[in-house]
N, C-alpha and C positions, 0 to 999 in steps of 0.2 A: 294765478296766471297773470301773467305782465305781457303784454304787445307793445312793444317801444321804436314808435314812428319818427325816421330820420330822413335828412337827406331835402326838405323844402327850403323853399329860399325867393329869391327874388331872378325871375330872368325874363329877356327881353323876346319879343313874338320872333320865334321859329327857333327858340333856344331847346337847351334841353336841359333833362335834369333825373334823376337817380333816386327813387325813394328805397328806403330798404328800412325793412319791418323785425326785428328782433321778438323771437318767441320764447317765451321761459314761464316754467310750472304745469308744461303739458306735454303729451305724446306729442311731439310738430308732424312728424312724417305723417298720423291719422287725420289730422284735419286738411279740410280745403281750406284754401284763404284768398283772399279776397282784399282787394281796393275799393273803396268807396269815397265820395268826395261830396260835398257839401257848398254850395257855394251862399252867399248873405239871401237870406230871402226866400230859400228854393229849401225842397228837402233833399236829404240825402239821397244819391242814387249809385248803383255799381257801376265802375269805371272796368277792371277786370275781374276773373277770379283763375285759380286753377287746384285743380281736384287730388286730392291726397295720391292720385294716379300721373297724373303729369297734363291732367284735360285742363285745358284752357279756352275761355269765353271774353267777349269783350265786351263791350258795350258800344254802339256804332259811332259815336263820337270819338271810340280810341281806335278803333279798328283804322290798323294800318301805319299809327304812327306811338302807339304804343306799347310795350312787351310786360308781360309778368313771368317772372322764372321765380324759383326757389333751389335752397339747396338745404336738403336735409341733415346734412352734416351740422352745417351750423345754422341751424334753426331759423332760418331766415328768409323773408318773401321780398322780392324785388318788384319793382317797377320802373322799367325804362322810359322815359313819357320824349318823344322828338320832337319836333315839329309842334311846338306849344304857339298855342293862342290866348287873346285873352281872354275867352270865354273859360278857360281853363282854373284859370283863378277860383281856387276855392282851401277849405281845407280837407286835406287827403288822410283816410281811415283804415288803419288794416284792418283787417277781421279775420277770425279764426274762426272755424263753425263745423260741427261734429253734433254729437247728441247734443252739448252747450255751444252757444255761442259767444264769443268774446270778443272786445274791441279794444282797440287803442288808443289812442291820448289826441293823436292828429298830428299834422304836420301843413304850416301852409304854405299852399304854392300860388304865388305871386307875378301874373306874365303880364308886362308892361306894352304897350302899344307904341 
């Protein structure tokens, strides 16, 4: 199983940015998946997730300014994040989660002040 984390970058407070999660060596459509982020210091916590159903949960930090979709065609989880700050600053983890759970490599997002 591979989750291949793209789309982090460097951008300035109130910018945006696109992560999108690449899934290969499993059922994609059976698992939920999941964002998570990480920031220096701090442990990981969940930014969003959404459910092999289409349910979606946020975490109240994203609530409002950012979206998780997927599309099961091409195996793949997004996250639209708006309205960045720099508290935002971390590195961003997809996750795959069913009976196993699986993670991916990271991606950092970088918001400058």
């Amino acid at each position: 199983v591979q989750l291949q984390a793209s789309g982090g970058g460097l951008v300035q407070t109130g910018g945006s940015l696109r992560l999108s999660c690449a899934a290969s060596g499993l059922i994609f459509s059976s698992y939920n998946m999941g964002w998570y982020r990480q920031a220096p210091g701090k442990q990981r916590e969940l930014v969003a997730e959404i459910t092999n159903g289409g349910f979606t949960n946020y975490a109240d930090s994203a609530k409002g300014r950012f979206a998780i979709s997927r599309d099961n065609a091409k195996n793949t989880v997004y996250l639209q994040m708006n309205s960045l700050q720099p508290e935002d600053t971390a590195v961003y983890y997809c996750n795959a989660r069913s009976v196993f759970t699986y993670w991916g490599q990271g991606t950092q997002v970088t918001v400058s002040s």
